[in-house]
ROKEBA-841789 format. One record per residue: residue number from 1; residue in one letter; x, y, z of N, C-alpha, C, CB in turn. Coordinates in pm, 1 decimal, padded with zeros to 6 digits. Glycine has a CB too. Example, Ala and Ser with C-alpha at 12.3 -4.5 7.8 and 13.67 -1.06 7.14 Angstrom:
% residues 2
(1,"A",(01319.0,-00569.0,00780.0),(01230.0,-00450.0,00780.0),(01320.0,-00330.0,00780.0),(01130.8,-00447.3,00904.6))
(2,"S",(01285.0,-00225.0,00708.0),(01367.0,-00106.0,00714.0),(01290.0,00003.0,00787.0),(01408.4,-00059.8,00572.5))
//
This chain:
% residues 111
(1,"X",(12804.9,11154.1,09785.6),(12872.9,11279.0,09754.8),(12841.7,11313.6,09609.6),(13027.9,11268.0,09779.4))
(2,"X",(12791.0,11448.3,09570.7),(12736.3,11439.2,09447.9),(12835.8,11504.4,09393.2),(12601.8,11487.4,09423.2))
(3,"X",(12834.6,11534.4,09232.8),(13007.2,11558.9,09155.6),(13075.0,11708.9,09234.5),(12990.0,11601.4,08927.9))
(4,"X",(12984.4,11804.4,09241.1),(13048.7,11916.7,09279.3),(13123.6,11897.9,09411.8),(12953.8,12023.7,09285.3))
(5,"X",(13038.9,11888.5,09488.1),(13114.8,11799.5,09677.5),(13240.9,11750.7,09633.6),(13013.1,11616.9,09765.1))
(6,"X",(13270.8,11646.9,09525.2),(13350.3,11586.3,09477.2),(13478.2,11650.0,09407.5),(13283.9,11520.8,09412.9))
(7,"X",(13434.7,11745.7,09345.4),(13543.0,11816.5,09316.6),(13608.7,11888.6,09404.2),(13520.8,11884.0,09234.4))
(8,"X",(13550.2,11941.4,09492.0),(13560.3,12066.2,09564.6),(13682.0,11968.4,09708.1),(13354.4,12147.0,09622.6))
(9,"X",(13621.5,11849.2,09689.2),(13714.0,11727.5,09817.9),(13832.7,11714.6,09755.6),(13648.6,11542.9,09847.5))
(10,"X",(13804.3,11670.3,09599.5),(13966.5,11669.4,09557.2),(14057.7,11747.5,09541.5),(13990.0,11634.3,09467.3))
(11,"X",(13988.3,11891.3,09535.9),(14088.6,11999.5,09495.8),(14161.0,12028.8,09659.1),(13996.6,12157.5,09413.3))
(12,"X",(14049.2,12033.3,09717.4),(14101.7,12063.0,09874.5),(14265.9,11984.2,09921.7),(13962.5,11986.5,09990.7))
(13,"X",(14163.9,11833.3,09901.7),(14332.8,11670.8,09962.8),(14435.2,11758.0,09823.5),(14272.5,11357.9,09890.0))
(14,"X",(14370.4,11789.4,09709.1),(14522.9,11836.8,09645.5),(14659.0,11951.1,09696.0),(14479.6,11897.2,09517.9))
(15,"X",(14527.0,12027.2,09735.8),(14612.5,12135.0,09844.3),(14693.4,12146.3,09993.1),(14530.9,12213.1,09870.8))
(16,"X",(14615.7,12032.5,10023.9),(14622.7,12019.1,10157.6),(14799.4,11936.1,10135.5),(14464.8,11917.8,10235.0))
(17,"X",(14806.7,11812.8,10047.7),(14904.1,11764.8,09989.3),(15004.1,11839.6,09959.5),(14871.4,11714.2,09901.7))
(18,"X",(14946.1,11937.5,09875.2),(15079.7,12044.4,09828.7),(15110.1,12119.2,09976.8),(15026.5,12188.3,09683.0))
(19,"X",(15098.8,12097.6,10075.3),(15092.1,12196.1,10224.7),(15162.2,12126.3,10297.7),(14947.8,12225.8,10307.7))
(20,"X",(15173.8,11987.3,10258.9),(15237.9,11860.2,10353.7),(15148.7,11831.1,10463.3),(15387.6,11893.8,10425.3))
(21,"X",(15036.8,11875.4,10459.5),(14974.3,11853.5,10596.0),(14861.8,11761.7,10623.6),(14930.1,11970.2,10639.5))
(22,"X",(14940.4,11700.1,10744.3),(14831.2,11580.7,10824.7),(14671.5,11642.7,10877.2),(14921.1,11520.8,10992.5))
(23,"X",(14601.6,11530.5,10868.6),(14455.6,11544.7,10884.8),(14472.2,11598.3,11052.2),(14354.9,11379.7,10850.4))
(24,"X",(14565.0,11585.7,11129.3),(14575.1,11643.2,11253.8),(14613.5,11795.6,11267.0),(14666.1,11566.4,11321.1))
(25,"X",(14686.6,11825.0,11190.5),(14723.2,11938.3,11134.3),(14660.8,12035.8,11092.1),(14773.6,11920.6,11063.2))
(26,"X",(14589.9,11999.2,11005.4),(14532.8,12096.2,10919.7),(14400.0,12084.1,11021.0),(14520.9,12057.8,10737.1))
(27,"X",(14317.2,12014.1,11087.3),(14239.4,12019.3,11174.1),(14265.4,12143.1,11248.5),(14241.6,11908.4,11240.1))
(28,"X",(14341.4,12161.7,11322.0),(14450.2,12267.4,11440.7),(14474.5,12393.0,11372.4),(14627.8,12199.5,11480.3))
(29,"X",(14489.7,12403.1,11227.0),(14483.2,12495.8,11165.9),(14354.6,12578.7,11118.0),(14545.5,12459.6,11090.7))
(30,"X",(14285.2,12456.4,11089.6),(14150.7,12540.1,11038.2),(14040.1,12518.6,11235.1),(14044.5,12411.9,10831.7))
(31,"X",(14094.1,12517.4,11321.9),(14009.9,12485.4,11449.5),(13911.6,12397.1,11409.5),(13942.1,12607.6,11518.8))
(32,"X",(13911.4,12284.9,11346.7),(13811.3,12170.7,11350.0),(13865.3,12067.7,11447.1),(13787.9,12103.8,11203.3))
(33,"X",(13748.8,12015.2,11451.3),(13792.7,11832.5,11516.2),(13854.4,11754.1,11430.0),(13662.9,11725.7,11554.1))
(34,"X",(13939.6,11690.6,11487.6),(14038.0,11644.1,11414.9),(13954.3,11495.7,11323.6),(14177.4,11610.1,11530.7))
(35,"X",(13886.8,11435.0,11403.9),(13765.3,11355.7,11356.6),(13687.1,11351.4,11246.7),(13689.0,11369.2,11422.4))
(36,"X",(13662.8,11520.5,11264.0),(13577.9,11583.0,11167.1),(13647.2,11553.3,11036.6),(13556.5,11738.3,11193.1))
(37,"X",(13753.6,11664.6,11020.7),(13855.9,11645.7,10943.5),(13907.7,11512.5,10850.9),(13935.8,11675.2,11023.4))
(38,"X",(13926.8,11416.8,10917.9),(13958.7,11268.8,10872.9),(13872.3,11190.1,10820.4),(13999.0,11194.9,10964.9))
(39,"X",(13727.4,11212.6,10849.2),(13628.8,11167.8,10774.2),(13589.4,11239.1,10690.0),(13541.1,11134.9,10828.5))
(40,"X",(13640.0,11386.6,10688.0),(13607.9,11465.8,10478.8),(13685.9,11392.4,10418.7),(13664.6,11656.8,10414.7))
(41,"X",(13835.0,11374.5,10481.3),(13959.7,11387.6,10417.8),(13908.4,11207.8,10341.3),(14130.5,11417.6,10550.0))
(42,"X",(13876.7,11139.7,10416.6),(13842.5,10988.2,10354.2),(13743.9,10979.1,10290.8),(13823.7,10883.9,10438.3))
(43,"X",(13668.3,11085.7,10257.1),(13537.6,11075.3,10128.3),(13402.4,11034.0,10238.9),(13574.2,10906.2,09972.0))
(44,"X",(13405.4,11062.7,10390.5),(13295.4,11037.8,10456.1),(13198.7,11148.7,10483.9),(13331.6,10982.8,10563.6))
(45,"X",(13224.2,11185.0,10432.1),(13127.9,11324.7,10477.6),(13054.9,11424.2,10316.6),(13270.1,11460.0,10586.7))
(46,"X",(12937.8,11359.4,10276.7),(12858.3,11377.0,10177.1),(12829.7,11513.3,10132.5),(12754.2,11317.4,10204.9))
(47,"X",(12779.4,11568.7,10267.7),(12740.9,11733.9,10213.8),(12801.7,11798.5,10331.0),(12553.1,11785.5,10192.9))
(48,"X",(12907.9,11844.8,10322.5),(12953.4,11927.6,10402.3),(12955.1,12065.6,10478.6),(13005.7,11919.4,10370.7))
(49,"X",(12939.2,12112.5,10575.4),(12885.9,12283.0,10588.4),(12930.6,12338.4,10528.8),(12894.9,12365.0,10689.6))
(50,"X",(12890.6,12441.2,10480.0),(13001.3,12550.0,10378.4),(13084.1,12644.2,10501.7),(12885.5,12689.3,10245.8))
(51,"X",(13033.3,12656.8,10669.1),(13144.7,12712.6,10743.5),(13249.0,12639.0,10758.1),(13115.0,12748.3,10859.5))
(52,"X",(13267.7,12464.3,10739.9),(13371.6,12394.9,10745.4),(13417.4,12371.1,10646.8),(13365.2,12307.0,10797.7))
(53,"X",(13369.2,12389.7,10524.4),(13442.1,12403.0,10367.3),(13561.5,12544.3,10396.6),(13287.5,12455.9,10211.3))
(54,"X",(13451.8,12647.0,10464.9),(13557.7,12763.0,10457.7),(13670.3,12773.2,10549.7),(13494.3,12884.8,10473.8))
(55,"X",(13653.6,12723.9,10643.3),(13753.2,12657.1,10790.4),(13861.1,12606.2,10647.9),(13652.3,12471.4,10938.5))
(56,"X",(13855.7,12507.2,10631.5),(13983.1,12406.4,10522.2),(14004.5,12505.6,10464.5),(13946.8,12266.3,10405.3))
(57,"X",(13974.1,12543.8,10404.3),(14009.0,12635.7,10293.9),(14104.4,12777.0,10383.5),(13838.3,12691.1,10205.0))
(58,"X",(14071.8,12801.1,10458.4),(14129.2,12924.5,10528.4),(14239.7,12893.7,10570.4),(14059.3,12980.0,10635.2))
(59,"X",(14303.7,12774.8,10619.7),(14393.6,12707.2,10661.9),(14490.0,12661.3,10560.1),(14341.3,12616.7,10727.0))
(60,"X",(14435.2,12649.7,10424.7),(14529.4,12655.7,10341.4),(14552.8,12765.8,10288.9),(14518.5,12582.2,10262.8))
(61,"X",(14530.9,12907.2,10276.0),(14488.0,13038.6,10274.7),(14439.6,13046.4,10129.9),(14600.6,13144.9,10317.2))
(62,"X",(14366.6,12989.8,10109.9),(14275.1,13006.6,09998.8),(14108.9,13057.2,10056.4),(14274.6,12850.5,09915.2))
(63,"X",(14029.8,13083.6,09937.4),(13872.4,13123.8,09962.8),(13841.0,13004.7,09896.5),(13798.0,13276.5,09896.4))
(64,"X",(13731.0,12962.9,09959.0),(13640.4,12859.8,09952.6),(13581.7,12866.8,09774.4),(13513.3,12889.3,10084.4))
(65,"X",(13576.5,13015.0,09750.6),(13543.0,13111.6,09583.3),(13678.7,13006.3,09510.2),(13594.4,13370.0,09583.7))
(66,"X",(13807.4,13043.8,09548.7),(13904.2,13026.6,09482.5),(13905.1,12842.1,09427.7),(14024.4,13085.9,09578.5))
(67,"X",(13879.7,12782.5,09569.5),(13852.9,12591.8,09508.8),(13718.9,12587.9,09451.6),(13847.9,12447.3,09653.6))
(68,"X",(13643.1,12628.8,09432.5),(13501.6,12605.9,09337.8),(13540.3,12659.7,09222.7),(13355.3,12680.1,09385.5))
(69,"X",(13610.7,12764.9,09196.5),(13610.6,12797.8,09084.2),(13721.0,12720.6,09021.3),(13613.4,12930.6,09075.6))
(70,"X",(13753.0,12632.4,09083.1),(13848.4,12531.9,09002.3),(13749.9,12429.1,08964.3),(13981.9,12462.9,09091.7))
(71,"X",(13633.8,12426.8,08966.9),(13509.7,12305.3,08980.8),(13468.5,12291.9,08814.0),(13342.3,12367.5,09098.3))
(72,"X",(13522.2,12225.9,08754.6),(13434.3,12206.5,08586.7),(13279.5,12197.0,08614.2),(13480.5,12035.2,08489.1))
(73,"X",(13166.2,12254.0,08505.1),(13066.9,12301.0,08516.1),(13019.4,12189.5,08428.9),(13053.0,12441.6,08492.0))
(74,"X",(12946.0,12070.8,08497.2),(12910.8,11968.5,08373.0),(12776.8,12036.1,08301.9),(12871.9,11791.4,08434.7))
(75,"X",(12739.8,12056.5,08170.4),(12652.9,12126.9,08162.3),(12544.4,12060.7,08144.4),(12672.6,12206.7,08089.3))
(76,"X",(12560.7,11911.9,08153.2),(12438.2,11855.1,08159.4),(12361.3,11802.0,08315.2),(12459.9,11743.1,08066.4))
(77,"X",(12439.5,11831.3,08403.8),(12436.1,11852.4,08540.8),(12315.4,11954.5,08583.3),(12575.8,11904.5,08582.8))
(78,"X",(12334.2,12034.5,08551.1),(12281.5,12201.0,08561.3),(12202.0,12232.9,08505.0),(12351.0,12300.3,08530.4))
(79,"X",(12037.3,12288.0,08504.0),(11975.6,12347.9,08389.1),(12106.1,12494.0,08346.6),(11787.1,12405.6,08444.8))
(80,"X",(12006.5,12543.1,08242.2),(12076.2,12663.2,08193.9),(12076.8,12784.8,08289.4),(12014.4,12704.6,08065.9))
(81,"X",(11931.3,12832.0,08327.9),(11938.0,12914.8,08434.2),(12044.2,12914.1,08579.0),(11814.2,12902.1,08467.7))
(82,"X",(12043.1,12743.0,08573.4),(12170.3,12715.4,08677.1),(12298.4,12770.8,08661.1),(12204.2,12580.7,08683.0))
(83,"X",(12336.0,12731.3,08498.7),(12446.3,12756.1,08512.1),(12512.1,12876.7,08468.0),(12489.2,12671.5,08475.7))
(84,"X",(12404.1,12996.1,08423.4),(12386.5,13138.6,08421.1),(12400.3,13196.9,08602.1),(12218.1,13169.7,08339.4))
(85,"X",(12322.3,13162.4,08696.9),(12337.5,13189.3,08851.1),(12469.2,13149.2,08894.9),(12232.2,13111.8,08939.1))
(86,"X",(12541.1,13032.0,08829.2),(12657.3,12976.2,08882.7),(12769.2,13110.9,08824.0),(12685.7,12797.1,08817.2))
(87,"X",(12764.7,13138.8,08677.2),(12868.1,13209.0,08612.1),(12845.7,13345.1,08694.3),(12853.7,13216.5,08439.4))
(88,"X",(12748.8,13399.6,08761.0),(12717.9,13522.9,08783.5),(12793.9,13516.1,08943.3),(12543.4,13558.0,08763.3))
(89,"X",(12784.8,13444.3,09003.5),(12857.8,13402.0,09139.3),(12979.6,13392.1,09116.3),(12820.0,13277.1,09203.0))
(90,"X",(13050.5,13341.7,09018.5),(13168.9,13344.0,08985.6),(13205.5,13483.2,08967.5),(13189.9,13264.7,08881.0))
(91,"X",(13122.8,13577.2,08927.6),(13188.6,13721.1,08885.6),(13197.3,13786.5,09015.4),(13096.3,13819.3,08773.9))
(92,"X",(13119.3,13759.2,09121.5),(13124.7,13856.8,09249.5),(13179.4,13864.3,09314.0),(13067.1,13869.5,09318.3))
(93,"X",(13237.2,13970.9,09418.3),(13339.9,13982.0,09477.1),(13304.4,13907.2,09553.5),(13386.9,14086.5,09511.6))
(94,"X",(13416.6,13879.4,09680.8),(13385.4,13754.6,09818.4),(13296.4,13840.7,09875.7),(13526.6,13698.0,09946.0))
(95,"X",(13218.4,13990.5,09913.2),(13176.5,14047.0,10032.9),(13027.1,13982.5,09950.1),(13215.7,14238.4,10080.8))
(96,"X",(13011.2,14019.2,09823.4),(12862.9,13963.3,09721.6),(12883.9,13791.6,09764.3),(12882.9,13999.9,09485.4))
(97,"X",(12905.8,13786.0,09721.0),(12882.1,13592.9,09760.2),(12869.5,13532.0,09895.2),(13013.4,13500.5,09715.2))
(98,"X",(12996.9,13666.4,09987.1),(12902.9,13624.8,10119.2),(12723.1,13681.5,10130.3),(12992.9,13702.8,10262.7))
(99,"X",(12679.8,13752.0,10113.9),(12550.7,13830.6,10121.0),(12466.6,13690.3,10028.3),(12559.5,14024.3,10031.0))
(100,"X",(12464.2,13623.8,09942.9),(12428.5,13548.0,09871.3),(12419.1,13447.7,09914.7),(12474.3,13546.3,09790.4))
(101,"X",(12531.7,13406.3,10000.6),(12505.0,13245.2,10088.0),(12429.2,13260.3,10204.3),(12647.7,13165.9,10148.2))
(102,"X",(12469.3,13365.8,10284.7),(12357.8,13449.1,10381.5),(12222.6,13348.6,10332.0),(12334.9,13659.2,10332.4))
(103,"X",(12179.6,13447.6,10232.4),(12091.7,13448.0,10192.7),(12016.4,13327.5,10152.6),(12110.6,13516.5,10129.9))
(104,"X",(12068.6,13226.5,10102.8),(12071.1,13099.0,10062.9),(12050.0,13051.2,10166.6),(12171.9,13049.1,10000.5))
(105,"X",(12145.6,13048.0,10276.2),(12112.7,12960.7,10403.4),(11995.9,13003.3,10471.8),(12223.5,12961.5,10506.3))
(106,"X",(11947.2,13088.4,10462.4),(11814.1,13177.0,10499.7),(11695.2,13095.9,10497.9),(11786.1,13298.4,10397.6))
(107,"X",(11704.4,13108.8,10352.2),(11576.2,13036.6,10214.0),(11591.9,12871.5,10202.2),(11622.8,13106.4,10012.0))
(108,"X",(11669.1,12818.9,10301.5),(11660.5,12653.1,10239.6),(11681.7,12596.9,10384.7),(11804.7,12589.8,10102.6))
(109,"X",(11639.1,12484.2,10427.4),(11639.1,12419.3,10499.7),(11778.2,12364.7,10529.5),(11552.2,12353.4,10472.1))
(110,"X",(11798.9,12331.2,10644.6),(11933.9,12213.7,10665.4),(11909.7,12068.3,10627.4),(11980.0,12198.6,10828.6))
(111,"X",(12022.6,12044.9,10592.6),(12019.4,11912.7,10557.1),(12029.8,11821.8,10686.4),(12130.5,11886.5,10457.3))
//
């Protein structure tokens, strides 16, 4: 799990915590497998889809935008151009960032 994945897992179990809700639960809420669910929730699941990042996230009624942008930007992580594309994603509305991941998922292979 590389740091961002990492943040983005902890902020989630933080929310999910503040929600009171079981990995069965919040499964049923966001329509995942409950399976699925229990192995993010335990740090098993490395790179996660961003439609099941947004599933969790919807279920706690947050945007998937709203827990990344809780994500500290290590800047030695990132070239500069990175973290100029990252700040510029941060400014766009959710309909721009959807058109952008579109797009992304387009241009890159699956893992």
């Amino acid at each position: 799990m590389n740091q961002t994945v990492k943040y983005i897992h902890r902020n989630l179990i933080a929310l999910r915590d503040e929600h009171h809700l079981s990995d069965a639960r919040w499964a049923e809420l966001a329509d995942l497998n409950r399976s699925d669910v229990s192995r993010f929730t335990n740090g098993h699941v490395c790179n996660p889809k961003f439609d099941f990042l947004e599933k969790l996230c919807a279920a706690l009624g947050v945007t998937l935008y709203e827990v990344m942008s809780k994500v500290p930007m290590a800047t030695d992580a990132y070239s500069a151009s990175e973290r100029a594309l990252v700040m510029r994603l941060r400014r766009m509305s959710d309909s721009q960032r959807d058109v952008v991941e579109r797009m992304a998922e387009a241009l890159t292979p699956d893992d």
